[in-house]
C-alpha positions as CSV (number, residue, x, y, z in Angstrom):
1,X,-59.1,71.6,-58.6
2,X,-56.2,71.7,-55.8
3,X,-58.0,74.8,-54.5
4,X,-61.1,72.7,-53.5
5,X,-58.9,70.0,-51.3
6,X,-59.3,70.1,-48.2
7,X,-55.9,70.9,-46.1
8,X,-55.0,67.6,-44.8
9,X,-56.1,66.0,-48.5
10,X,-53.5,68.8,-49.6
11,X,-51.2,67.7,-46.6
12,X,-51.4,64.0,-47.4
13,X,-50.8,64.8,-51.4
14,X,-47.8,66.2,-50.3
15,X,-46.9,63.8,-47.9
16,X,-47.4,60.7,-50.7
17,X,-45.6,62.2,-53.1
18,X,-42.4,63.2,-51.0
19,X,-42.5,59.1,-50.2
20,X,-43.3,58.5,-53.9
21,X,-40.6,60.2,-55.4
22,X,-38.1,59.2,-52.7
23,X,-39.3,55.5,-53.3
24,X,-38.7,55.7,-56.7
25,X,-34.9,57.0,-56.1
26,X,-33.9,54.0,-53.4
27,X,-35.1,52.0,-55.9
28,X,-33.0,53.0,-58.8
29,X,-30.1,53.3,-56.5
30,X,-30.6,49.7,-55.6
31,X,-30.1,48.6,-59.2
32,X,-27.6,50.4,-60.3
33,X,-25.2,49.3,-57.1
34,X,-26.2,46.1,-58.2
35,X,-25.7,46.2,-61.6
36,X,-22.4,48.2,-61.9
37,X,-20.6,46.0,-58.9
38,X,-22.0,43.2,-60.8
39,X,-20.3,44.3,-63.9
40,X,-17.0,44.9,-61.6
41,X,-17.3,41.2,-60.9
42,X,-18.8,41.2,-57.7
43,X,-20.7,37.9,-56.2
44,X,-24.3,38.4,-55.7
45,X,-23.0,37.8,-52.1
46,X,-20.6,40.6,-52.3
47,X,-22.9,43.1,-53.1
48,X,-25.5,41.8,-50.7
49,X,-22.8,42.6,-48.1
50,X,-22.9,46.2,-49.8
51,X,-26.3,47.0,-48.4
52,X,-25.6,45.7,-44.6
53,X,-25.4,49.0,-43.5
54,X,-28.6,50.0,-45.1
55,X,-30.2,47.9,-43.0
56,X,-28.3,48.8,-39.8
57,X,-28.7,51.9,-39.9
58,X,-32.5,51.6,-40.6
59,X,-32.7,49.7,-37.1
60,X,-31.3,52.8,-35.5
61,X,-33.0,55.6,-37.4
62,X,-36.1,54.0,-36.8
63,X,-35.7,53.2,-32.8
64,X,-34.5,57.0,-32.3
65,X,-36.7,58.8,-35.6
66,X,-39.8,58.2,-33.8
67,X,-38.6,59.9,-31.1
68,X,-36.9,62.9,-32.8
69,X,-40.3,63.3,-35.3
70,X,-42.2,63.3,-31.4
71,X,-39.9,66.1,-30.4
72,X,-39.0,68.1,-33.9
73,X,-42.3,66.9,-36.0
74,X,-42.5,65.0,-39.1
75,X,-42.4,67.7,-41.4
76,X,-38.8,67.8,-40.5
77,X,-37.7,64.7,-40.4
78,X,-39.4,63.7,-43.7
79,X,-37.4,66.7,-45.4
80,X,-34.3,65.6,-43.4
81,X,-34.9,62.3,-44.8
82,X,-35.0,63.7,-48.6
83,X,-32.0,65.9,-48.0
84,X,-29.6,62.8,-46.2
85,X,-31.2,61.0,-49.7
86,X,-29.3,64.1,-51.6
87,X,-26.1,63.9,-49.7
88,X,-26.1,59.7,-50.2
89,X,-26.2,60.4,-54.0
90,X,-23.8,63.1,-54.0
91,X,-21.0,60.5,-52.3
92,X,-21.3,58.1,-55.7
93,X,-20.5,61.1,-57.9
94,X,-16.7,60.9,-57.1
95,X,-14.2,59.9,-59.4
96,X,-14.5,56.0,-60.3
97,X,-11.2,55.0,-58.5
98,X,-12.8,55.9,-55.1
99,X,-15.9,54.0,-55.6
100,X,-14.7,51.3,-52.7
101,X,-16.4,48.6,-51.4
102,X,-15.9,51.0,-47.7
103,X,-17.1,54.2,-49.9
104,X,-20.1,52.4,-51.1
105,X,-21.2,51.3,-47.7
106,X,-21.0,54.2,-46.4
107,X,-23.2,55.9,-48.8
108,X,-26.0,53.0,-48.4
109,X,-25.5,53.8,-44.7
110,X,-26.6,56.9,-45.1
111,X,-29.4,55.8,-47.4
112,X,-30.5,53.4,-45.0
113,X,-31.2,56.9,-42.3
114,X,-33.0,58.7,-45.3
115,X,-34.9,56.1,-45.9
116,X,-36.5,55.1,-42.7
117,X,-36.7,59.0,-41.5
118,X,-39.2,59.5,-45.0
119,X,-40.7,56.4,-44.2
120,X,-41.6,56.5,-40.7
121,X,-42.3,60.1,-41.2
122,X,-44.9,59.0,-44.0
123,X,-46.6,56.3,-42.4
124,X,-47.0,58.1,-39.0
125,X,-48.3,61.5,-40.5
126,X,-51.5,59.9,-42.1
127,X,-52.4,59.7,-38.4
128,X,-52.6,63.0,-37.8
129,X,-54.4,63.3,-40.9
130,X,-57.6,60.6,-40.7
131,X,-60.7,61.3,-38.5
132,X,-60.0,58.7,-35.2
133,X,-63.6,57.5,-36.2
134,X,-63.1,56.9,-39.8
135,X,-60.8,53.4,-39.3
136,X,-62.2,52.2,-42.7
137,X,-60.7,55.4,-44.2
138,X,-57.4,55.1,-42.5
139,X,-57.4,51.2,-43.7
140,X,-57.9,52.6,-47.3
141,X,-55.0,55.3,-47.1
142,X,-52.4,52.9,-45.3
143,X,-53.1,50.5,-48.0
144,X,-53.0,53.1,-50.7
145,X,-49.6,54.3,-49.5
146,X,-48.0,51.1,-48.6
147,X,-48.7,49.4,-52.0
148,X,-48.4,52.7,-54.3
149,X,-44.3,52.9,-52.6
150,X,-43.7,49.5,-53.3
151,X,-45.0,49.5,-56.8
152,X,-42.9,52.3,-57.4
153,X,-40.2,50.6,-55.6
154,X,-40.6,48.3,-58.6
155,X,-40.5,50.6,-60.8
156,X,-37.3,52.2,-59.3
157,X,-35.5,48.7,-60.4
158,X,-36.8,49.3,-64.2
159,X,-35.5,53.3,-64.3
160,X,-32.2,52.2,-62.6
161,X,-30.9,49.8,-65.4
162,X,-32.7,52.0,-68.1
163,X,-30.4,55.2,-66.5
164,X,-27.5,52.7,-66.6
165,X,-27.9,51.8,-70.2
166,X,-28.5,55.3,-70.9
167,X,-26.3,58.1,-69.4
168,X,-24.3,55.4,-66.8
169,X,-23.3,55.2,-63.4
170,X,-22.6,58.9,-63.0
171,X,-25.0,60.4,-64.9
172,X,-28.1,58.3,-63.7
173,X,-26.9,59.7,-60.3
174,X,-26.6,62.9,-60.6
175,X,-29.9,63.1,-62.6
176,X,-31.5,61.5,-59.6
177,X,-29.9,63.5,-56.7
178,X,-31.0,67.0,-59.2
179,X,-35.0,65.5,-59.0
180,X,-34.5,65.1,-55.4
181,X,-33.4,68.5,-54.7
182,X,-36.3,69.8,-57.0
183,X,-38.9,67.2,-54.5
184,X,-37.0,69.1,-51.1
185,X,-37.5,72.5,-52.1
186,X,-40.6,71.9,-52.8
187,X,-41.6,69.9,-49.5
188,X,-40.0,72.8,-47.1
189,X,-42.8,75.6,-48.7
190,X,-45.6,73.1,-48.6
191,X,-45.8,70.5,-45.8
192,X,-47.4,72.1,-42.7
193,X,-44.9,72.8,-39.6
194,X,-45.0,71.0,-36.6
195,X,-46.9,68.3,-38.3
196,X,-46.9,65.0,-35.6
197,X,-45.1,67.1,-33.0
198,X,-46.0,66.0,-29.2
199,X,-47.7,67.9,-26.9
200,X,-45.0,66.9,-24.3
201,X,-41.6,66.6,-25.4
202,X,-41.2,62.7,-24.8
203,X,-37.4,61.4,-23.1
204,X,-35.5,59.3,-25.0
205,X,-36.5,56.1,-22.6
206,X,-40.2,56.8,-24.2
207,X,-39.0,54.9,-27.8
208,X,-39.6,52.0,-26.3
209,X,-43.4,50.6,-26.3
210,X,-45.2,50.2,-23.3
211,X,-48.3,49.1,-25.4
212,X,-48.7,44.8,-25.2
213,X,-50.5,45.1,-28.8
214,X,-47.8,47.1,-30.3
215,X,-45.1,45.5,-28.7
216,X,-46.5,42.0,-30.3
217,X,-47.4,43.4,-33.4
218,X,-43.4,44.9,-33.8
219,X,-42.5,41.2,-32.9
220,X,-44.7,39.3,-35.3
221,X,-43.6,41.7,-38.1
222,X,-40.0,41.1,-37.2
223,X,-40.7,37.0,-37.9
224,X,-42.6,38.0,-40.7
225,X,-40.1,40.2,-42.8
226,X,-37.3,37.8,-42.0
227,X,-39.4,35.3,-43.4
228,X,-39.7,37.2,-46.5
229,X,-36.1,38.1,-46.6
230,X,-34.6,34.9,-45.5
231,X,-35.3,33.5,-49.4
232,X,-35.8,36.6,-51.3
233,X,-32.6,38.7,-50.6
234,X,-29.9,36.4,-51.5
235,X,-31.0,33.3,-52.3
236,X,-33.5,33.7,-54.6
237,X,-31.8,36.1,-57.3
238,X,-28.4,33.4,-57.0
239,X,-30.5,30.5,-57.8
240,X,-32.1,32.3,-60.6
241,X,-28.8,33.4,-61.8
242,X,-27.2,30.2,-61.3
243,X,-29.0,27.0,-60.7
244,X,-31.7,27.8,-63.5
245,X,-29.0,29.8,-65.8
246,X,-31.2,33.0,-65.8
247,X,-28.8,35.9,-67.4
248,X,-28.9,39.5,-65.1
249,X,-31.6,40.7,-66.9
250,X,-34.1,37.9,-66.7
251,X,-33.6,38.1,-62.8
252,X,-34.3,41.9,-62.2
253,X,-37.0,41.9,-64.4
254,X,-38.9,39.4,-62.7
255,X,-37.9,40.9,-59.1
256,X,-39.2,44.0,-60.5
257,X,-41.8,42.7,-61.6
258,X,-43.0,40.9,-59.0
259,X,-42.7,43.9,-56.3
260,X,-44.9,46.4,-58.5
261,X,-47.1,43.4,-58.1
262,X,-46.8,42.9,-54.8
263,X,-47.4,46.9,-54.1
264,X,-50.7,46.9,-56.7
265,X,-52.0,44.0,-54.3
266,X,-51.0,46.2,-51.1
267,X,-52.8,48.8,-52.4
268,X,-56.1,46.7,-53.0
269,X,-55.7,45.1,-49.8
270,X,-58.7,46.4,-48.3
271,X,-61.0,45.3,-51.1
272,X,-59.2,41.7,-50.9
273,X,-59.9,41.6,-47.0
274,X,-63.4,42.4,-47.0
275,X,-63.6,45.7,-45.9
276,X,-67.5,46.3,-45.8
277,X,-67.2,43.7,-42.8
278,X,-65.3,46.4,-41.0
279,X,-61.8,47.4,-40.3
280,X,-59.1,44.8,-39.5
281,X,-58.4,43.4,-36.5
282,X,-55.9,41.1,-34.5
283,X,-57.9,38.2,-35.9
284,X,-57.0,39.3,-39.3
285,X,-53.8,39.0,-38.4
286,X,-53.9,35.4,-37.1
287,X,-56.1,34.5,-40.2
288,X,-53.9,35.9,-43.4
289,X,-50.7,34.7,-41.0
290,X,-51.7,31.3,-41.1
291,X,-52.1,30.9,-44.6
292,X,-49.4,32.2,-45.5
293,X,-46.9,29.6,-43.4
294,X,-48.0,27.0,-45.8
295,X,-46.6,29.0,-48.8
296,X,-43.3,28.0,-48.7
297,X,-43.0,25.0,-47.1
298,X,-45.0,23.9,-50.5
299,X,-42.5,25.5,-52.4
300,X,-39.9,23.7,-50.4
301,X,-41.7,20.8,-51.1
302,X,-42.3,21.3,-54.6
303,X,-38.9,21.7,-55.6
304,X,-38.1,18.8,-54.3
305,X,-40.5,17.0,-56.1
306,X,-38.6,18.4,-59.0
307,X,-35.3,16.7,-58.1
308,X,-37.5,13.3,-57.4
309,X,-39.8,11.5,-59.7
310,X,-42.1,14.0,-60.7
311,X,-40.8,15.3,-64.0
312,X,-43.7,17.3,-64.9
313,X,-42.8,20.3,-62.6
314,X,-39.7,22.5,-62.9
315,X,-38.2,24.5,-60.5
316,X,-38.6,27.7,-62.5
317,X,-42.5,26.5,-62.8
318,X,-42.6,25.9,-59.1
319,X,-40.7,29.4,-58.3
320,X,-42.8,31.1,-60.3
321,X,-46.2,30.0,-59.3
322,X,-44.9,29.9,-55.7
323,X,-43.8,33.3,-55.7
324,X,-47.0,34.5,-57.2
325,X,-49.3,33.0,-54.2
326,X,-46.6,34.1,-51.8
327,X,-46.4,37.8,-53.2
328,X,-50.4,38.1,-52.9
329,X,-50.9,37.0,-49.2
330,X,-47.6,38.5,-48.3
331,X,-48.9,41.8,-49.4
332,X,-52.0,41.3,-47.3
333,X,-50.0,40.4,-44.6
334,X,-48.0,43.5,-45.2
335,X,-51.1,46.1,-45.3
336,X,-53.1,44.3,-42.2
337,X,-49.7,45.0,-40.0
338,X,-49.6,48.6,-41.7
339,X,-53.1,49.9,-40.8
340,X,-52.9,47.8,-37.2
341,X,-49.9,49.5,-36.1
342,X,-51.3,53.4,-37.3
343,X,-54.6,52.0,-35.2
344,X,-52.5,51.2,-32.4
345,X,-50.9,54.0,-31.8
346,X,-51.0,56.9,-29.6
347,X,-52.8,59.7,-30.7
348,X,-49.8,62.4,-29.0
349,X,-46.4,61.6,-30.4
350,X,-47.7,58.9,-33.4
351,X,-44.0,58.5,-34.2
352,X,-42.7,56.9,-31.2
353,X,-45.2,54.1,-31.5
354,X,-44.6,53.7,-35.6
355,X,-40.7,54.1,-35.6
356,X,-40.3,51.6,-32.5
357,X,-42.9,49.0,-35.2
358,X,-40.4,49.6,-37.9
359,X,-37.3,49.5,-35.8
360,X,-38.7,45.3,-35.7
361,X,-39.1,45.3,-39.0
362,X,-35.3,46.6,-40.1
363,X,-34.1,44.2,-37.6
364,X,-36.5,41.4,-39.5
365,X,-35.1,42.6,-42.8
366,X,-31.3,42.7,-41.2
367,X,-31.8,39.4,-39.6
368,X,-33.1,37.8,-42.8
369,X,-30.5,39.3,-45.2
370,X,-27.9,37.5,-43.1
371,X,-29.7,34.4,-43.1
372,X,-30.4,34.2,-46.7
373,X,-27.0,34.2,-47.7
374,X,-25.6,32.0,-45.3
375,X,-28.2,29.6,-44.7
376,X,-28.2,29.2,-48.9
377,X,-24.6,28.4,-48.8
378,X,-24.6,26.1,-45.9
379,X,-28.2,24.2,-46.8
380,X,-29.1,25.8,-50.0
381,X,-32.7,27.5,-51.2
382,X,-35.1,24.5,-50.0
383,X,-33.6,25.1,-46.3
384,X,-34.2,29.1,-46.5
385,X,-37.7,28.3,-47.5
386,X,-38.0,25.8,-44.3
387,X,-36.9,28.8,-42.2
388,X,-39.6,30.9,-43.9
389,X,-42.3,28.5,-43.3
390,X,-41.3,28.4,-39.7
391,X,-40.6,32.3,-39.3
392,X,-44.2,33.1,-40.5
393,X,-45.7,30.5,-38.3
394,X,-43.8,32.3,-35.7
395,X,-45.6,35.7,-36.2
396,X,-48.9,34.2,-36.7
397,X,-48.7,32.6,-33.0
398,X,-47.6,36.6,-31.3
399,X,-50.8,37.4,-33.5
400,X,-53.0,35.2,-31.4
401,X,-52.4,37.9,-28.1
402,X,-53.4,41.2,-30.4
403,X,-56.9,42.6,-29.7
404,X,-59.7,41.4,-31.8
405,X,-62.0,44.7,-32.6
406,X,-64.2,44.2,-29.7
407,X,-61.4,44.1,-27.1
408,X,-60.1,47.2,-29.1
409,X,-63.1,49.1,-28.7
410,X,-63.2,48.2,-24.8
411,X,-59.6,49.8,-24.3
């Protein structure tokens, strides 16, 4: 059956499942940080600070991984991303003593480079692989892509506490880095050489856009993953925990649960949006934006209704509907800005364009993990959601200056 693929269907198999399997190993490795510094004693503050240079470092990798995929090609900095991956688990397998706080950080910082090199390298190599004529096609695969890695993201949460209960904090690691190893070898005989190399080799000044459409897009994504982030990180999982008494369990679960949802919706994005009307456009954009900056200002609002006179709603019952909604245009959100940015880009050297997008985007994750923890301990949840509110109408307004598809198809 492989034998009757075409090369780049064989090309984009392997691509996908270099991300998949990568996905499903920052995922776990999420959990079980969490969960065993938990179990050290850890605030869920404290091991939010854990993963500040995950997102860092995914800022840089992503401003300068662009550039070096431009120059090197993606086929080695997706393996380069799997094999940093490797060399992040390999620092948790020392003894237990020198697990520090330091030690830890440094191995998310390294974790944070793997990820946004596979990443980056994924997202810009479907690209090279999609007819420039067949933008429905391209919609489909970014979709496909985007929401398959964040369901398995999800799914990455379930296998990291079921490896913790099962063989523990050593064992789940080195069973992980061994898979990883098996995903590498593979990748280096099978993904095509060259892959997303430039024509010209591009100077380092050329990571930074001098497209107006991608330059707004990167911005509006920036507002619109600190919005996410800015209630979701940190302040969420503490309420959960504490405000409505929800033990460690209860919390994951439903995190987890609620990203493979969030990916399934990703990945159906293109039904959801209409498709048959034709591709996406900066309209989109505007459109899905809009809607979503009422989400949590409601929630903001319903909560509060719930410390008022309205006893029929609780906040778990508010969060829980509210996060629904949220998750479903969020996703759409998330796939619109996906395909838009592939569209947008250059042709010659893809990943300059697509690593200076998701540079914004770490920096909208960054800035929003350091919001949501000290904006809930200052204001607490209702003001993070605010912020949210005002974040996403933010990116919706930078939306208004991207092409609509006839201005597109003028350029």
């Amino acid at each position: 059956m492989l034998a009757k693929l075409s090369a780049d269907i064989k090309q984009y198999l392997v691509v996908t499942g270099n991300y998949w399997a990568f996905t499903l190993t920052d995922g776990a490795l999420r959990m079980l940080v969490v969960l065993h510094f938990h179990g050290l004693g850890y605030s869920p503050l404290q091991i939010a600070m854990l993963f500040l240079f995950y997102e860092i470092f995914g800022v840089i990798t992503n401003l300068c991984g662009g550039w070096l995929g431009a120059r090197i090609g993606l086929n080695r900095t997706m393996n380069a991303g799997l094999l940093l991956q490797i060399l992040a688990l390999g620092m948790l397998l020392v003894p237990a003593a020198m697990l520090t706080v330091p030690w830890v950080m440094a191995a998310q910082a390294l974790s944070g480079v793997a990820k946004d090199l596979n990443k980056m390298s994924a997202k810009s190599a479907i690209k090279m692989l999609v007819p420039a004529d067949a933008q429905r096609s391209l919609y489909r695969w970014v979709a496909l892509l985007t929401g398959s890695k964040n369901a398995l993201k999800g799914v990455g949460f379930f296998l990291g506490g079921a490896l913790l209960t099962t063989i523990g904090f050593g064992g789940a690691v080195l069973a992980m880095a061994a898979g990883l190893l098996l995903v590498f070898l593979c990748s280096l005989m099978l993904l095509k050489k060259d892959l997303g190399r430039a024509s010209l080799k591009p100077k380092f000044r050329d990571i930074f856009s001098k497209s107006p459409a991608i330059n707004c897009l990167s911005a509006a994504r920036l507002f619109l993953f600190s919005a996410r982030d800015v209630w979701f990180v940190v302040a969420l999982p503490v309420y959960l925990s504490q405000t409505l008494n929800w033990d460690h369990w209860q919390t994951g679960g439903f995190l987890a649960a609620w990203v493979i949802a969030y990916g399934i919706v990703q990945a159906l994005a293109p039904r959801l949006t209409g498709i048959n009307m034709g591709a996406p456009d900066g309209r989109s954009a505007l459109r899905w934006a809009s809607l979503l900056a009422a989400i949590p200002a409601l929630i903001a609002l319903g909560l509060g209704m719930t410390a008022g006179y309205d006893v029929s709603l609780t906040p778990a019952s508010v969060l829980i509907v509210g996060l629904m909604v949220f998750g479903i245009i969020f996703a759409i959100n998330s796939a619109l800005h996906s395909y838009l940015i592939i569209n947008y880009a250059r042709d010659d050297g893809v990943s300059l364009d697509v690593g200076f997008y998701y540079m914004a985007n770490a920096m909208g994750r960054l800035l929003g993990t350091v919001l949501s923890g000290w904006v809930y301990q200052t204001a607490g949840l209702a003001a993070c959601l605010w912020i949210s509110s005002a974040m996403i109408v933010l990116a919706a307004l930078l939306s208004i200056r991207l092409p609509t598809r006839a201005q597109a198809a003028d350029t």
